[in-house]
C-alpha positions in Angstrom: 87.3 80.9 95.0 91.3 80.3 94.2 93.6 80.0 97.1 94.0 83.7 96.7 91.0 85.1 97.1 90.0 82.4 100.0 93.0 83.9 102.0 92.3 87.5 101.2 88.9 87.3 102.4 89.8 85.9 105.4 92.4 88.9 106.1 90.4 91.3 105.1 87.4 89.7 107.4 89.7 89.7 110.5 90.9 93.6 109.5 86.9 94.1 109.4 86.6 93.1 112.5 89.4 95.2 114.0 88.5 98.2 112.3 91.4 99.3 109.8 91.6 102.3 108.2 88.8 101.1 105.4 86.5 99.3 107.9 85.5 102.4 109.9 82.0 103.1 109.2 80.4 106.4 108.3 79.4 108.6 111.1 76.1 110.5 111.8 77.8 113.6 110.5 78.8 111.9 107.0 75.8 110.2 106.4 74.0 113.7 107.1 76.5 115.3 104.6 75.2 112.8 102.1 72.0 113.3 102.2 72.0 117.6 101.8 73.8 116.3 98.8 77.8 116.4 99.6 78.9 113.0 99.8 82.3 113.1 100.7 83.6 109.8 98.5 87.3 109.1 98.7 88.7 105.9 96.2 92.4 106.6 97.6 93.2 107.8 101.2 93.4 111.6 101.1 91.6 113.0 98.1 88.0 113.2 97.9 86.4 112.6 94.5 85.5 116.0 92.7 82.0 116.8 92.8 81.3 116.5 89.2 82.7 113.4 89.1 79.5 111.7 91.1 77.0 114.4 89.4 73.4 114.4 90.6 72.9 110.7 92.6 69.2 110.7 93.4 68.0 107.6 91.7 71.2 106.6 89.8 72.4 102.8 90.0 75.3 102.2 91.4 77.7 99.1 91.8 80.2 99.6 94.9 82.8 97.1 93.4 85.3 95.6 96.4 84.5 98.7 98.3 82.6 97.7 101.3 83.5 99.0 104.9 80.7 101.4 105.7 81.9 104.3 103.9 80.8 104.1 100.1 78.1 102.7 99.8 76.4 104.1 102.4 76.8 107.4 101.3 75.8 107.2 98.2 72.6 105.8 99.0 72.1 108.8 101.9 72.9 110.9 98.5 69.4 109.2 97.2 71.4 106.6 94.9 70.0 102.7 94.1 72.9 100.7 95.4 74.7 97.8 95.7 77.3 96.7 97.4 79.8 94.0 95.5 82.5 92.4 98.1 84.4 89.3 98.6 84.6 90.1 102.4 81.5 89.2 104.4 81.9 91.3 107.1 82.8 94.3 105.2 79.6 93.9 103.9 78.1 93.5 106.9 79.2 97.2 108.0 77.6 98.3 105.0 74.2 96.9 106.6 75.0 98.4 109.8 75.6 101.8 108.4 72.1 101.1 106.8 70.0 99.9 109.6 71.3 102.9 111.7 70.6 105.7 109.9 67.6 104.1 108.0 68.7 103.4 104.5 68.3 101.2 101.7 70.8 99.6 100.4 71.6 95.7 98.6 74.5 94.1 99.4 76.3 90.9 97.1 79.1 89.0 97.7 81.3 87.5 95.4 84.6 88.5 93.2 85.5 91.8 91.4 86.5 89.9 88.1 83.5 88.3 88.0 80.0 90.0 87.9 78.2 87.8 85.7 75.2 87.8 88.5 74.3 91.1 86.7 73.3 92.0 83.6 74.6 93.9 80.7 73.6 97.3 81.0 72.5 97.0 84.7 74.8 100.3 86.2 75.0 104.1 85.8 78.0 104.1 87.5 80.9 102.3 89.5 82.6 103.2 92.6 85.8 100.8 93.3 88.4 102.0 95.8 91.8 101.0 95.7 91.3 97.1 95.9 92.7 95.7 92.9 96.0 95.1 94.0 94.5 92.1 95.9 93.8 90.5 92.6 96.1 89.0 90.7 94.7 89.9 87.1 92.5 93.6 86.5 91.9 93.1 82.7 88.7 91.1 83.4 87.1 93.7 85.7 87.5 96.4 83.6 86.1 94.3 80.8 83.2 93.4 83.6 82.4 96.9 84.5 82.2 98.3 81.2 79.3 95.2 79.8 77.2 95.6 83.4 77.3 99.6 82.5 74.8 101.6 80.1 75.8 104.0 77.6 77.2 107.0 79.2 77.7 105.3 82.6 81.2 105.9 84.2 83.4 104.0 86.3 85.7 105.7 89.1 88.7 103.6 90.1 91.5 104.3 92.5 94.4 102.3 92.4 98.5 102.3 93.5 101.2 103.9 91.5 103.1 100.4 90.6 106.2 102.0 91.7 105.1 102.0 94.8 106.4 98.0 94.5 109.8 98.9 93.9 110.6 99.2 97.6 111.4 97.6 100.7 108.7 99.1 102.7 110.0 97.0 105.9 113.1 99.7 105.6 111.1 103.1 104.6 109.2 102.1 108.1 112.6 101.9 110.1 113.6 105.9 108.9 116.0 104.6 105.9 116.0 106.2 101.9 114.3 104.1 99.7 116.4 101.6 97.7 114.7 99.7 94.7 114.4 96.2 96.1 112.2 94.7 94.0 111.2 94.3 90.3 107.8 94.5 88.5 105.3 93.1 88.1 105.5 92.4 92.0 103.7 89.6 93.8 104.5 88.6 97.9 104.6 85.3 96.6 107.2 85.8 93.8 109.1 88.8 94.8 110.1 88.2 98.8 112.0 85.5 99.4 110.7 82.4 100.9 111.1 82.2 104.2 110.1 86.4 104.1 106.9 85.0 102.2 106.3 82.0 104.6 106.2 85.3 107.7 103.7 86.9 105.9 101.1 84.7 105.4 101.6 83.8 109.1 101.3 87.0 110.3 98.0 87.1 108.3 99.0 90.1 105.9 97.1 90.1 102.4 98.0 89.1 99.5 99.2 91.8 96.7 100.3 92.7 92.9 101.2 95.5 91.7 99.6 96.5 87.7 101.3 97.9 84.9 99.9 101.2 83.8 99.4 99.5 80.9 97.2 97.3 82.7 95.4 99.8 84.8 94.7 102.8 82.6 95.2 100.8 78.9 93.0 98.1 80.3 90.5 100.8 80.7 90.5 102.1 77.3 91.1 98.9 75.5 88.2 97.5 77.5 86.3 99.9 75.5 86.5 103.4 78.4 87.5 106.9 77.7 89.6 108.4 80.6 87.8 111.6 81.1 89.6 112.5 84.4 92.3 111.7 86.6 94.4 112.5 89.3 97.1 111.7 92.0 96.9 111.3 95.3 98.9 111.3 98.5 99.0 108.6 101.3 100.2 110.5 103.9 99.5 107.9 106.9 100.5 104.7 104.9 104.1 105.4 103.7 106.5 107.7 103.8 107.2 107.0 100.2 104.5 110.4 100.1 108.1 112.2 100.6 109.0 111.9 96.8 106.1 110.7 94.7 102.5 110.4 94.4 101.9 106.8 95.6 97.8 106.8 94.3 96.3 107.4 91.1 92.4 108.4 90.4 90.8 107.6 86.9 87.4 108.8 85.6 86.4 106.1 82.8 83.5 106.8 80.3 81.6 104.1 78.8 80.5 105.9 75.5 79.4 103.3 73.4 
């Protein structure tokens, strides 16, 4: 792994640990949910999925792609789905187990990096399920181009991801009650964009690591990766910023491999 990547799995082992908002595992009641056939799947904070979006699961392959925590993938495989579980976080992973063990389930579990899935084969997916993770990775273009060879014909991938503009801004102030000013420039990276001895604080305080993506990147990546968007739509944040006050902060995409 690259320096990034080493420290983001550490964070996000630690946040595992202390149970943030996307390490809380399923409950009895979800996992129940799942299995009369309502999964209740979320790939940005507020919004669930449509329906028709995850279709019939029973017996479908799916690839959770840097989405463990005990929520996804569990689900899905309470909905009757084959999955796996794709993670650079150990112990994110190792909720997804625990979610499995409890309420009986089967359920594979891999770790390694979202741009590189070269463990599985072409055409090994009917669909992927990837939350909004990919602004801890500094480059997207490869996993789009990743999900669309392990996918069949027909097979879709559902992505959530952060309005970029969501960079712009001094979040540090938005938290203290003041208007948003545009601080920052894009593309934004912690590394590049705060100043030094902010950046130096961050990695201290064990925060991590971020970039924002073009829309160019994130929805043109998509198609020129060889997807058709089929569906999309915004969503709120209403607990994680107050920036929910004058935009849509999240963004949903339904991508179709059709060839």
């Amino acid at each position: 792994m690259d320096k990034i990547s080493t420290h983001n799995r550490a964070v996000w082992n630690r946040q595992a640990r202390e149970g943030c908002r996307w390490s809380v595992p399923a409950g009895p009641e979800e996992i129940a949910e799942a299995r009369s056939g309502r999964p209740r799947i979320i790939l940005t904070p507020d919004t669930p999925v449509p329906p028709e979006w995850l279709g019939d699961l029973l017996d479908r392959e799916i690839l959770c792609l840097a989405s463990a925590g005990g929520q996804q993938a569990p689900l899905l495989a309470a909905a009757g789905a084959q999955v796996t579980s794709y993670d650079l976080s150990e112990e994110q992973l190792a909720l997804d187990l625990k979610v499995a063990e409890r309420e009986g389930l089967s359920l594979h579990t891999e770790q390694g990096d979202m741009r590189d899935l070269s463990r599985f084969h072409d055409s090994s997916f009917d669909l992927i399920v990837h939350v909004t993770s990919n602004v801890f990775c500094p480059e997207i273009r490869p996993v789009w181009t990743e999900c669309h060879r392990v996918l069949r014909a027909g097979g879709e991938l559902l992505s959530g991801f952060m309005n970029p503009a969501f960079y712009l801004f001094d979040h540090d102030e938005l938290e203290r009650g003041e208007q948003p000013t545009v601080r920052y420039s894009l593309p934004y990276t912690d590394e590049s964009s705060l100043p030094p001895e902010r950046y130096q604080k961050f990695l201290a305080d064990g925060e991590a690591l971020e970039f924002s993506h073009s829309l160019n990147d994130q929805i043109g990546g998509q198609i020129e990766a060889g997807f058709a968007i089929v569906g999309f739509f915004e969503d709120s944040w209403r607990d994680g910023t107050p920036l929910d006050r004058w935009f849509k902060t999240m963004l949903n995409t339904r991508a179709r491999k059709e060839v």
